[in-house]
TORKOL-4160 file (C-alpha; in steps of 0.2 Angstrom, whole numbers, padded with zeros to 4 digits, m for minus):
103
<pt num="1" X="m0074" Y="0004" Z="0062"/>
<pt num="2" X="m0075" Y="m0014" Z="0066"/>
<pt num="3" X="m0094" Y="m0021" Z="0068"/>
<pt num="4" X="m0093" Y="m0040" Z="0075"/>
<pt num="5" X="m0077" Y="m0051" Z="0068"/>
<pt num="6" X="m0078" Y="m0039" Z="0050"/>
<pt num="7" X="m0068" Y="m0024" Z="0048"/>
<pt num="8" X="m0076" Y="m0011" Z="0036"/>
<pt num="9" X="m0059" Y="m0002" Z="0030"/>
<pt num="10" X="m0059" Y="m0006" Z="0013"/>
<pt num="11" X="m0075" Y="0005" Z="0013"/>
<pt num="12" X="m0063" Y="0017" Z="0021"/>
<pt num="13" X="m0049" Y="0019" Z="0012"/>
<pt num="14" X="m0059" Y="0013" Z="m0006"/>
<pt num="15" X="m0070" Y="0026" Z="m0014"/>
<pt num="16" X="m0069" Y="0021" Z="m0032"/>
<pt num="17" X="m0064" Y="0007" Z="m0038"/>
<pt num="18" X="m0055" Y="0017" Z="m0052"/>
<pt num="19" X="m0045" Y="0028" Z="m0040"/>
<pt num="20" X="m0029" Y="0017" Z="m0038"/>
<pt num="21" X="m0020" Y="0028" Z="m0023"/>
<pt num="22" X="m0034" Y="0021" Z="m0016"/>
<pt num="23" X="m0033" Y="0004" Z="m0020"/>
<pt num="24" X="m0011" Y="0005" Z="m0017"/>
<pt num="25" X="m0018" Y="0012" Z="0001"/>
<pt num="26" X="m0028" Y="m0005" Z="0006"/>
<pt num="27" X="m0015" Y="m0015" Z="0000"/>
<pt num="28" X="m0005" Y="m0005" Z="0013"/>
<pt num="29" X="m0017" Y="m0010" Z="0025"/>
<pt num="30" X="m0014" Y="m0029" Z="0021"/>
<pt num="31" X="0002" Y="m0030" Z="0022"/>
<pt num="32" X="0003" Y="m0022" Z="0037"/>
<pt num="33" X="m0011" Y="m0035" Z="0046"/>
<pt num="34" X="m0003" Y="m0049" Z="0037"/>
<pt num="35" X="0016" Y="m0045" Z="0046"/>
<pt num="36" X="0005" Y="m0044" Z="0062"/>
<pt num="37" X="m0002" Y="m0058" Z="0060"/>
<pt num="38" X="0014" Y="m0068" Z="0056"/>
<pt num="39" X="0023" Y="m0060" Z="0070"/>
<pt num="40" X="0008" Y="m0065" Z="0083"/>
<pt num="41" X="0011" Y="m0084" Z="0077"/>
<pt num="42" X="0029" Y="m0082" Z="0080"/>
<pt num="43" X="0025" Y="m0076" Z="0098"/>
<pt num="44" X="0011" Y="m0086" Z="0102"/>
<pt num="45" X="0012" Y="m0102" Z="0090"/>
<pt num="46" X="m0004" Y="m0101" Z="0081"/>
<pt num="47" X="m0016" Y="m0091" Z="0074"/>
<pt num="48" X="m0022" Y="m0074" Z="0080"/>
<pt num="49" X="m0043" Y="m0075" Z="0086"/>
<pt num="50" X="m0054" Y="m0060" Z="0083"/>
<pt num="51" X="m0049" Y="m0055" Z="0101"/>
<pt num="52" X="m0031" Y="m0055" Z="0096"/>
<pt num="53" X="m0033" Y="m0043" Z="0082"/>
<pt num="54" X="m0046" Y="m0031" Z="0090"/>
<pt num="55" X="m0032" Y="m0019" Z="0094"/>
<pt num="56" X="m0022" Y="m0022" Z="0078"/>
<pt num="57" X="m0039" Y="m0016" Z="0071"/>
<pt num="58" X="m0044" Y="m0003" Z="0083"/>
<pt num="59" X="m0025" Y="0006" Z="0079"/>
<pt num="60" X="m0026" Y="0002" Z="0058"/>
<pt num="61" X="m0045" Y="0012" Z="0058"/>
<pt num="62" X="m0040" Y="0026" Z="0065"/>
<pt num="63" X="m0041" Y="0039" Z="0055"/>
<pt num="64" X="m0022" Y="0045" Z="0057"/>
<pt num="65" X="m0018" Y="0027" Z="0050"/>
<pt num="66" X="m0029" Y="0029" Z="0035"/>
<pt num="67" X="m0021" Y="0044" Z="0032"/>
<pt num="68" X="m0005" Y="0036" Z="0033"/>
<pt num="69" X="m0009" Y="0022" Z="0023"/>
<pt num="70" X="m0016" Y="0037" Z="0009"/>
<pt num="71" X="m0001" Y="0047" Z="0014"/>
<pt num="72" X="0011" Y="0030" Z="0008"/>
<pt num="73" X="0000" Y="0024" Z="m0007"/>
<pt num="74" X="0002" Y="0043" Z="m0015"/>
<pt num="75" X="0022" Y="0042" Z="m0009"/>
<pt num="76" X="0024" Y="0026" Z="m0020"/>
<pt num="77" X="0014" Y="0030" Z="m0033"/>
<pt num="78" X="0024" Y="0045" Z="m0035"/>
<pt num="79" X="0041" Y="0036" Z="m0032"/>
<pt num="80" X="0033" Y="0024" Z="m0046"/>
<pt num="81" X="0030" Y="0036" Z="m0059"/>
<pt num="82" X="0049" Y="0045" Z="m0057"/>
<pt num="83" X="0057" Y="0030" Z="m0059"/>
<pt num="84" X="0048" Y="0026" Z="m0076"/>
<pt num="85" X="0049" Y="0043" Z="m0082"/>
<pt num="86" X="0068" Y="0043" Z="m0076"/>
<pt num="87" X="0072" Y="0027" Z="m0085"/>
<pt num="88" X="0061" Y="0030" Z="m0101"/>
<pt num="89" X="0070" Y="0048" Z="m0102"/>
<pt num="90" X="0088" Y="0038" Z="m0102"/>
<pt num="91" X="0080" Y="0026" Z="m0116"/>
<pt num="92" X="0076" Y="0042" Z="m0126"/>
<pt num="93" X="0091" Y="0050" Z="m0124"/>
<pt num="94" X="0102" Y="0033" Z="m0128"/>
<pt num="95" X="0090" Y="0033" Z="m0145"/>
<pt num="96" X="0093" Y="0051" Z="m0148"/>
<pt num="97" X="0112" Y="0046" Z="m0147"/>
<pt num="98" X="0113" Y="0034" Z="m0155"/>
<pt num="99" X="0105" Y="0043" Z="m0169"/>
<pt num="100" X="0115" Y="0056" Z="m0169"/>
<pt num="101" X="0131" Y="0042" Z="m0170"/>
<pt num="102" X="0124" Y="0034" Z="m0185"/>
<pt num="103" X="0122" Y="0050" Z="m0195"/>
């Protein structure tokens, strides 16, 4: 959903400002047109046009790529969360150990 040289995603993937799966799934998106755009100036020597990057667009607002980059922000946001609850369950446990050392 691209009108003229400015891409509309963020509308697309960002609802709420609140909702931060959201906000994970746009940065998603970034990173992705950011590694584009550094390989196109590793191939070509400079800097992509709008021209260059209307396919790249094209492919990042299709709606099987939003979902994608939904599909990833929800995968590391859960990732996110079992690490911390795994390593604040080891903290817990360590303390409850020790504890039960010291008495």
């Amino acid at each position: 959903m691209e009108r003229g040289s400015y891409n509309f995603i963020y509308t697309e993937l960002v609802k709420s400002e609140d909702d931060i799966l959201e906000i994970i799934a746009y940065s998603l998106y970034k990173r992705q047109k950011i590694e584009f755009v550094k390989s196109f100036e590793a191939r070509h020597g400079r800097a992509p046009a709008d021209t260059d990057l209307s396919h790249f667009h094209e492919v990042s607002n299709s709606e099987f790529q939003l979902q994608a980059y939904r599909n990833q922000a929800d995968k590391l946001a859960q990732d996110f969360l079992t690490i911390t609850l795994e390593t604040r369950a080891e903290e817990l446990e360590n303390i409850m150990m020790r504890s039960l050392r010291a008495k």
